[in-house]
C-alpha positions in Angstrom: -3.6 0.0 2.0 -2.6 -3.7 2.4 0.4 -5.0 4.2 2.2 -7.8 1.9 1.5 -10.0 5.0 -2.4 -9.3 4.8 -2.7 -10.4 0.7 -5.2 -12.9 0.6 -4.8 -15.7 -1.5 -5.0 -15.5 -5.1 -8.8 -17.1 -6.0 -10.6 -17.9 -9.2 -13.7 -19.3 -10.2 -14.5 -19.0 -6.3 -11.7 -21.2 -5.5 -8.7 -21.0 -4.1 -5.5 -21.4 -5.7 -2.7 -23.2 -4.3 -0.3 -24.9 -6.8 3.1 -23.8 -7.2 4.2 -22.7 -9.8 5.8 -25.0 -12.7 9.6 -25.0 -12.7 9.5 -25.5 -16.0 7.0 -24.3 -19.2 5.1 -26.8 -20.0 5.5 -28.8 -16.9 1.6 -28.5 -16.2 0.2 -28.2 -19.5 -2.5 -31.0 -20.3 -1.8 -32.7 -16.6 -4.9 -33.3 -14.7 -5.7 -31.2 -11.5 -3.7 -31.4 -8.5 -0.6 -32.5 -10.5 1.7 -30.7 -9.2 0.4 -29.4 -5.9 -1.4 -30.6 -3.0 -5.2 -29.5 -3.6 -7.6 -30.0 -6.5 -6.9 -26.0 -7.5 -6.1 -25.7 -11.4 -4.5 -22.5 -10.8 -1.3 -21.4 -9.0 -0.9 -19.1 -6.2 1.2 -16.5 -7.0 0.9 -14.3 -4.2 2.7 -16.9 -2.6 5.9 -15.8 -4.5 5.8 -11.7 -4.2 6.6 -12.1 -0.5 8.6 -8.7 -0.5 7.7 -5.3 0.5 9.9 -3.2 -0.7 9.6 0.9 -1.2 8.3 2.9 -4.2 10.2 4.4 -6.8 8.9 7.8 -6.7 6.9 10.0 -3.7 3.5 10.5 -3.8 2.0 13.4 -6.3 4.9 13.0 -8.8 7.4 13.9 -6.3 5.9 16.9 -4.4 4.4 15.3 -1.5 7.5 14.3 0.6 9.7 15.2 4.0 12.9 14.3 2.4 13.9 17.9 3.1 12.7 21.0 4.9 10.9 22.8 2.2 9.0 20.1 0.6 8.1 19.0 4.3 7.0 23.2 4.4 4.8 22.7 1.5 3.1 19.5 2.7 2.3 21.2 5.9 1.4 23.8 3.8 -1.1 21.7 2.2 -2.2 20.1 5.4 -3.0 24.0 7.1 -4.8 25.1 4.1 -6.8 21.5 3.9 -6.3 21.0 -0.1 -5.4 17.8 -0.1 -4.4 17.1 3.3 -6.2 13.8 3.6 -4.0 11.8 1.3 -1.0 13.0 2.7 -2.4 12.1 5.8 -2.9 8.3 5.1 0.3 8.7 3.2 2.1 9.6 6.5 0.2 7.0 8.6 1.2 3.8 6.0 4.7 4.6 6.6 4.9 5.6 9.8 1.9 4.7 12.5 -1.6 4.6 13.1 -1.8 7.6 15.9 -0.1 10.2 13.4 -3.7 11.4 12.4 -3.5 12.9 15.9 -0.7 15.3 14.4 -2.8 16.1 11.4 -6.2 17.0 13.6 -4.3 19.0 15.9 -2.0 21.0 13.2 -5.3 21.9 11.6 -7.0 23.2 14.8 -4.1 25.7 15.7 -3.2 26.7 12.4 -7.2 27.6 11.9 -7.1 29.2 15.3 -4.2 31.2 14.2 -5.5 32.4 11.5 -8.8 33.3 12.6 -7.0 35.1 15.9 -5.0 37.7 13.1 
């Protein structure tokens, strides 16, 4: 996934585009390139404005996929043990928290497999 600080600009035609954008309507309608910006780029760069990064509405999977509580963190780890899924939940856990937590995942599926082979 993409950090809002890693979105790279906004190109078309293989250019880049860097105007800003109009403050009003029709402010760059029939004006030539690079009216209203620094470059020779007909289009604007909106990226510039959706400088944000704020959370999602809903959890992953319609809801299920979560640790807002102990038993929807159960079921995830339930998911993660019996490997259906445990991937995504996986990256899910290391966009919002770190890099390293696949270490948790790998190991969590190595002792719960051991487990279960040992019964």
């Amino acid at each position: 996934m993409l950090r809002c600080h890693d979105v790279p600009p906004f190109t078309q035609g293989g250019e880049d585009c860097s105007l800003p954008a109009p403050h009003q309507r029709s402010a760059l309608i029939g004006s030539p390139p690079g009216v209203g910006g620094a470059s020779n780029s007909n289009c604007v760069n909106w990226n510039q404005y959706y400088s944000d990064c704020l959370p999602g509405d809903h959890n992953p999977h319609k809801g299920a996929v979560n640790f807002d509580n102990i038993g929807y963190a159960w079921i995830a780890i339930f998911q993660v043990i019996t490997l259906e899924g445990w991937v995504d939940i996986m990256y899910y856990v290391m966009d919002a928290h770190s890099f390293y937590n696949f270490i948790y995942f790998i190991l969590l599926i190595i002792v719960s497999t051991t487990f279960i082979f040992m019964l």
